[in-house]
C-alpha positions as CSV (number, residue, x, y, z in Angstrom):
1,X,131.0,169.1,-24.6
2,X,130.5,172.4,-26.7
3,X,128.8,174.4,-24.2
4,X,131.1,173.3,-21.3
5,X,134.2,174.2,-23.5
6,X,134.2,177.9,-22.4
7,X,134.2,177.5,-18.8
8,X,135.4,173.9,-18.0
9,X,139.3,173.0,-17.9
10,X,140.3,170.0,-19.8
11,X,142.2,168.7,-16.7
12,X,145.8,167.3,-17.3
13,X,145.9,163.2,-17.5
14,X,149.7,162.1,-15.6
15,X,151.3,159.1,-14.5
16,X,153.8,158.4,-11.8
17,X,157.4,156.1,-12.0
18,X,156.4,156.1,-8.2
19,X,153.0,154.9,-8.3
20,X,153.5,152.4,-11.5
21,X,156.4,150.7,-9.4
22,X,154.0,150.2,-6.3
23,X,151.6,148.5,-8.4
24,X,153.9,146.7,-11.3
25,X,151.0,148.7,-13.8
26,X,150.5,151.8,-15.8
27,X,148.6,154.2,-13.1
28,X,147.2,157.5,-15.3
29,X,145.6,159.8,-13.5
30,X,142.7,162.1,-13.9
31,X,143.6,165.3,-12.4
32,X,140.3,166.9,-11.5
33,X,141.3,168.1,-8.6
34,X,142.8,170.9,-10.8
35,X,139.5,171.3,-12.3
36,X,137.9,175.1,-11.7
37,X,136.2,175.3,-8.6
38,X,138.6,172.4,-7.8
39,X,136.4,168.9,-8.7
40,X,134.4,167.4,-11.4
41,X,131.3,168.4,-10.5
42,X,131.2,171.4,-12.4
43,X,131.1,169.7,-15.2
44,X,127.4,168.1,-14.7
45,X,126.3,171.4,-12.8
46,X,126.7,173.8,-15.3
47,X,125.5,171.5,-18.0
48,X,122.3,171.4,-16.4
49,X,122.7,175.2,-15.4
50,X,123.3,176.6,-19.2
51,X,119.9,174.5,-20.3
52,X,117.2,176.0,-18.0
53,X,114.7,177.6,-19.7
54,X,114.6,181.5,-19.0
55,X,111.5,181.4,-16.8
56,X,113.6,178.6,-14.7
57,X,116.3,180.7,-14.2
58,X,114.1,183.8,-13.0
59,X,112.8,181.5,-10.5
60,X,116.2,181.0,-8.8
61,X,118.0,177.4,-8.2
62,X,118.6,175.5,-5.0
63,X,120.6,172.7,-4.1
64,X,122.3,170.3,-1.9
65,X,126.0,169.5,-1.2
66,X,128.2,168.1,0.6
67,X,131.1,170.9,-1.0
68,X,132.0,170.2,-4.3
69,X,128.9,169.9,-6.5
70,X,128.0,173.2,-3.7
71,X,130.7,175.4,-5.6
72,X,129.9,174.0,-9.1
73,X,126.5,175.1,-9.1
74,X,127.8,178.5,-7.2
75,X,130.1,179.3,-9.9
76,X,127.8,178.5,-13.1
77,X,125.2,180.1,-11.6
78,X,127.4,183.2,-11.2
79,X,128.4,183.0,-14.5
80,X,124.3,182.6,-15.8
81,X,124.0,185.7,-13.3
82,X,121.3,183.1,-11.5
83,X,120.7,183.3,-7.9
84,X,121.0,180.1,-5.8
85,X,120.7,178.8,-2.5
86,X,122.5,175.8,-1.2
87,X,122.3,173.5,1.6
88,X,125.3,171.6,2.9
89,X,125.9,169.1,6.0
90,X,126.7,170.6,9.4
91,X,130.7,168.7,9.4
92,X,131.5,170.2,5.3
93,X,134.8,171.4,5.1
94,X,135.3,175.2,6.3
95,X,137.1,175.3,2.3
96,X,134.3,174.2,0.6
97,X,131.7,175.9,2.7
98,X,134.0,179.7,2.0
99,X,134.5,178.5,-1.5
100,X,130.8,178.3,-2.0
101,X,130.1,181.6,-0.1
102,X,132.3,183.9,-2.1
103,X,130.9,182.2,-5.4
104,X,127.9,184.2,-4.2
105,X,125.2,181.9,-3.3
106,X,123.5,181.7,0.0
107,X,124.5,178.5,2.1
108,X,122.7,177.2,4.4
109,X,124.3,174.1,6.9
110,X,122.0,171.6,8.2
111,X,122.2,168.1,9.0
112,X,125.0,165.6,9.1
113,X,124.8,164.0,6.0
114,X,123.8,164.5,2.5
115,X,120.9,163.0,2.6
116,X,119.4,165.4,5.5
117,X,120.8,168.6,3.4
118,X,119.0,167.0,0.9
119,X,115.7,167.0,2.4
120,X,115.7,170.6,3.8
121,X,116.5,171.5,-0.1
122,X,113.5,169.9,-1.4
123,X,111.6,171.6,1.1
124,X,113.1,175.0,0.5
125,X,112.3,174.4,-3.6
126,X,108.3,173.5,-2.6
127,X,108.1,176.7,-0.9
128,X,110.1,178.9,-3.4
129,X,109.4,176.9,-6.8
130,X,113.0,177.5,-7.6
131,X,114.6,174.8,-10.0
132,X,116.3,171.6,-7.7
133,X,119.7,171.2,-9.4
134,X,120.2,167.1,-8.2
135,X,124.0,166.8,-7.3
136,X,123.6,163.2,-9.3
137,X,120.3,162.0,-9.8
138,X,119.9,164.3,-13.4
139,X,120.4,162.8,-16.5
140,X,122.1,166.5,-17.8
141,X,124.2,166.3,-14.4
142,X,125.2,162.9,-15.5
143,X,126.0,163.8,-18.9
144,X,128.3,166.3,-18.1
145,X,130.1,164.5,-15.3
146,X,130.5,162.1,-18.2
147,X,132.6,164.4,-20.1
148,X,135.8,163.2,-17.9
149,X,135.8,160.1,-19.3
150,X,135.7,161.6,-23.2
151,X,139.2,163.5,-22.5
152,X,140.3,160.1,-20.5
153,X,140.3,158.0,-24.0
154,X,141.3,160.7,-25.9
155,X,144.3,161.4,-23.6
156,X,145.1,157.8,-22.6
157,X,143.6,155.6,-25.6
158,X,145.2,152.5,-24.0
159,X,143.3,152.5,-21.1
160,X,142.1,148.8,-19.9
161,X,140.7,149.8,-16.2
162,X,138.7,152.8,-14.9
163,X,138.2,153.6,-11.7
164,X,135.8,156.1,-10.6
165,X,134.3,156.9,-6.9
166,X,130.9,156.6,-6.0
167,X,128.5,158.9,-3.7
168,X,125.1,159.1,-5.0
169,X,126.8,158.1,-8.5
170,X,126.7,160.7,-11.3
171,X,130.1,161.0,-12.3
172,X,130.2,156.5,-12.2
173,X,126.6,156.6,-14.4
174,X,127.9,159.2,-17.0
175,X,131.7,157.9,-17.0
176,X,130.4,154.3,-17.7
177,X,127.9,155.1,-20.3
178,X,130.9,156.7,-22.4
179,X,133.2,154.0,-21.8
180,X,131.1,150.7,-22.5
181,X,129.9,152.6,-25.4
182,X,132.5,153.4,-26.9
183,X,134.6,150.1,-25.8
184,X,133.0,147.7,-23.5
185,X,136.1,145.7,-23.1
186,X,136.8,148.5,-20.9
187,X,136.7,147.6,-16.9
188,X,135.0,150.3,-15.3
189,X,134.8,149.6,-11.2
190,X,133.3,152.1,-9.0
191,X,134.9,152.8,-5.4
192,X,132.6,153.2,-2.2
193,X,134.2,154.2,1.1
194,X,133.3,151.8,3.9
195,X,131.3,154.5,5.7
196,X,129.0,155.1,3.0
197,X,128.5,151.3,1.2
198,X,125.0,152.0,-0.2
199,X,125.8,151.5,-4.0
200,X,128.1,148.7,-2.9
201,X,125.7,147.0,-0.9
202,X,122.9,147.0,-3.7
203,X,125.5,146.3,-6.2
204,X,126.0,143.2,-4.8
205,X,122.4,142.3,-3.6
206,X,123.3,142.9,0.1
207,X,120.8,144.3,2.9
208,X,119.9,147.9,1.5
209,X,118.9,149.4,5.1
210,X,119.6,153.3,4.9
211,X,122.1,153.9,7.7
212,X,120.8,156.2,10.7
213,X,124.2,158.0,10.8
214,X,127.3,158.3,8.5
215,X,130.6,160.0,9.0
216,X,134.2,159.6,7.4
217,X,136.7,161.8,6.2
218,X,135.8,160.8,2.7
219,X,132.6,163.4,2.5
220,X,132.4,164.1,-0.9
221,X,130.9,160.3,-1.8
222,X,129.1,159.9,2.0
223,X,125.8,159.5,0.4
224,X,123.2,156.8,2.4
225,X,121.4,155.6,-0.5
226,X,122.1,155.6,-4.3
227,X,120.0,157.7,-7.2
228,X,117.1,156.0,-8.6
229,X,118.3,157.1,-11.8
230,X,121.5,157.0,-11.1
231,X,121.9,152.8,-9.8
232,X,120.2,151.2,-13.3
233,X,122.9,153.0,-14.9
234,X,125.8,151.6,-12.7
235,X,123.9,148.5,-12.5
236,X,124.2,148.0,-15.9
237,X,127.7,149.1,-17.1
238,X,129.8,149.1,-14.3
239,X,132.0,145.5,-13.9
240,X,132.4,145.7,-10.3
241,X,132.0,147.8,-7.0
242,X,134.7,148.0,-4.3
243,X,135.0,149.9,-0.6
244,X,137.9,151.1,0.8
245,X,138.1,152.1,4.5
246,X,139.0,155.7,5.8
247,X,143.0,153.9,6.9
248,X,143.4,153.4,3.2
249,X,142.3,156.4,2.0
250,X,143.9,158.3,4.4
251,X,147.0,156.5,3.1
252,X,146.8,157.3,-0.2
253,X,146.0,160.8,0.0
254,X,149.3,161.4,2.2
255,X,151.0,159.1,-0.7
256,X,149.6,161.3,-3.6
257,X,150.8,164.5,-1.5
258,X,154.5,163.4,-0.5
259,X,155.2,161.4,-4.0
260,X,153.1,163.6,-6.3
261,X,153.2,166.9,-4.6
262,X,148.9,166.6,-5.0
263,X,146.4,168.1,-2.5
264,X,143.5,165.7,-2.8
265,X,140.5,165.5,-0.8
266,X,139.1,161.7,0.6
267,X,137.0,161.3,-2.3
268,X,139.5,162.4,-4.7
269,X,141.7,159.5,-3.7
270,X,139.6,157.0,-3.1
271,X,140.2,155.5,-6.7
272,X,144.1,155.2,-5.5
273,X,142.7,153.5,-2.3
274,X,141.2,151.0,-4.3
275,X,144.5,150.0,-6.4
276,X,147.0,150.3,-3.4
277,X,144.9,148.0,-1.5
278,X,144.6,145.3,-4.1
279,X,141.1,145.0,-4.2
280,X,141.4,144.4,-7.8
281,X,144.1,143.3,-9.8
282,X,145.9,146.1,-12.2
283,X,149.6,144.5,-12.8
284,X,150.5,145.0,-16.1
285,X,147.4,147.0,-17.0
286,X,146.6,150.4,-17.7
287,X,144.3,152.0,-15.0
288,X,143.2,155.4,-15.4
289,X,142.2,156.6,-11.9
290,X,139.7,159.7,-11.2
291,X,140.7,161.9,-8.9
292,X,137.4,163.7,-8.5
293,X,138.3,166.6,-6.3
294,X,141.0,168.4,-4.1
295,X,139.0,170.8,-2.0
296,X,140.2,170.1,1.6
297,X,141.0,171.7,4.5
298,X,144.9,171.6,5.3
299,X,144.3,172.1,8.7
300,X,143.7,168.0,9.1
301,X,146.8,166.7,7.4
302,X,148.5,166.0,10.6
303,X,144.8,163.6,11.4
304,X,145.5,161.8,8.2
305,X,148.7,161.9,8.5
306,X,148.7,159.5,12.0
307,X,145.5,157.9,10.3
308,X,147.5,156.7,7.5
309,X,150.9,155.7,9.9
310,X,148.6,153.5,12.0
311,X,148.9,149.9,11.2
312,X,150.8,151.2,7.5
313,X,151.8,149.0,4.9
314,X,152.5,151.4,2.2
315,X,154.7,154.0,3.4
């Protein structure tokens, strides 16, 4: 926590008459959409970031992203005066991808997915023998994503339920290792959209195939197949693993924007997906509910807008 503390935002911690009368529960959100460089994922990158060794940071860093994790290493590498290189997916938002940009690193788009950004990084860092910054799969990324949940107990000590979305699942693996240490009476349940169920699917001992294409408007946690450093972690702690389809999250991001006045990306509201749709109970409880992000493009409201009408049971 002490070497984030000069450049990372303790993010405000609310709650909503609106929301808790929905549910019949005490809804507290995590607001790290408001977070610089609008998500979490700062957190872990610069954590990793401030603790390479002089000779690694000479030696330049590279990435992959689908956006948020993208600007978080853009921005703590501009503030180490390091130079990086990112790769992001074909289909990231224009936002993220201009956010990045004028952060000053180089971006590179490839691929439609992660997982193929991914690739062309590691390929990049062979050539260069810059230093791969992992978006999750880093136990330093990890720890610093974990950091959210150490200003969620101090700001909400009540808490009963967590719920935290899940990519590759950094912030999930660092948020539970807090919690269930500190209190493992704690539920901590991680959120998957449909699109993207790989977590979910090994979670629950289900075929593990790695999908050929994935594509949702929830980008930010359309990862095809978990961290191997990452998954023992969430194996271990986490109580349960949900999915919520694009319809639902749709729904709740237009929810959190006409009731709450919040801009939240798909990814960002997924945890709010998961509690609307009653795929775990919450009445009576206190949930605290991670909204990871807020970095999307405005231009596709009126899409999730008609998304979220279609077949709606909520608004």
């Amino acid at each position: 926590m002490r070497c984030l503390a000069p450049v990372v935002h303790q993010t405000p911690m609310t709650e909503s008459a609106t929301f808790n009368a929905l549910t019949g529960s005490h809804l507290h959100f995590k607001l790290e959409n408001l977070q610089r460089t609008g998500s979490f994922k700062l957190r872990g990158s610069y954590n990793k970031i401030s603790h390479l060794s002089l000779q690694q940071a000479a030696q330049g860093i590279v990435t992959a992203s689908a956006g948020n994790h993208a600007q978080g290493v853009a921005f703590s590498a501009a503030e180490q005066k390091i130079k990086a290189k990112i790769f992001m997916p074909e289909n990231t938002p224009k936002a993220k991808v201009q956010a990045t940009s004028d952060y000053g690193a180089q971006v590179v788009l490839t691929g439609e997915s992660y997982q193929e950004s991914f690739e062309a990084a590691l390929m990049d860092q062979q050539k260069t023998g810059a230093t791969f910054i992992h978006a999750f799969d880093d136990y330093q990324v990890m720890a610093g994503q974990g950091t959210v949940a150490v200003e969620m107990l101090k700001q909400c000590p009540e808490l009963q339920t967590v719920f935290v979305p899940i990519g590759g699942g950094g912030l999930a693996a660092g948020v539970a290792t807090y919690l269930k240490n500190i209190n493992r009476d704690i539920r901590v349940i991680g959120v998957q959209s449909e699109c993207a169920p790989a977590v979910y699917n090994r979670y629950h001992q289900r075929e593990d195939s790695i999908p050929e294409h994935i594509s949702g408007i929830a980008e930010g946690i359309l990862v095809k197949k978990p961290g191997q450093k990452t998954f023992p972690i969430i194996d271990q702690y986490l109580d349960d693993v949900v999915t919520v389809s694009d319809q639902e999250i749709a729904q709740a991001m237009i929810l959190m924007l006409e009731r709450s006045k919040l801009l939240v990306e798909g990814a960002g509201a997924a945890a709010l997906a998961a509690v609307l749709s009653g795929r775990v109970p919450v009445r009576g409880k206190h949930a605290g509910l991670i909204i990871s992000g807020g970095n999307t493009d405005s231009e596709q409201l009126p899409v999730l807008k008609q998304m979220a009408l279609s077949n709606d049971a909520v608004l």
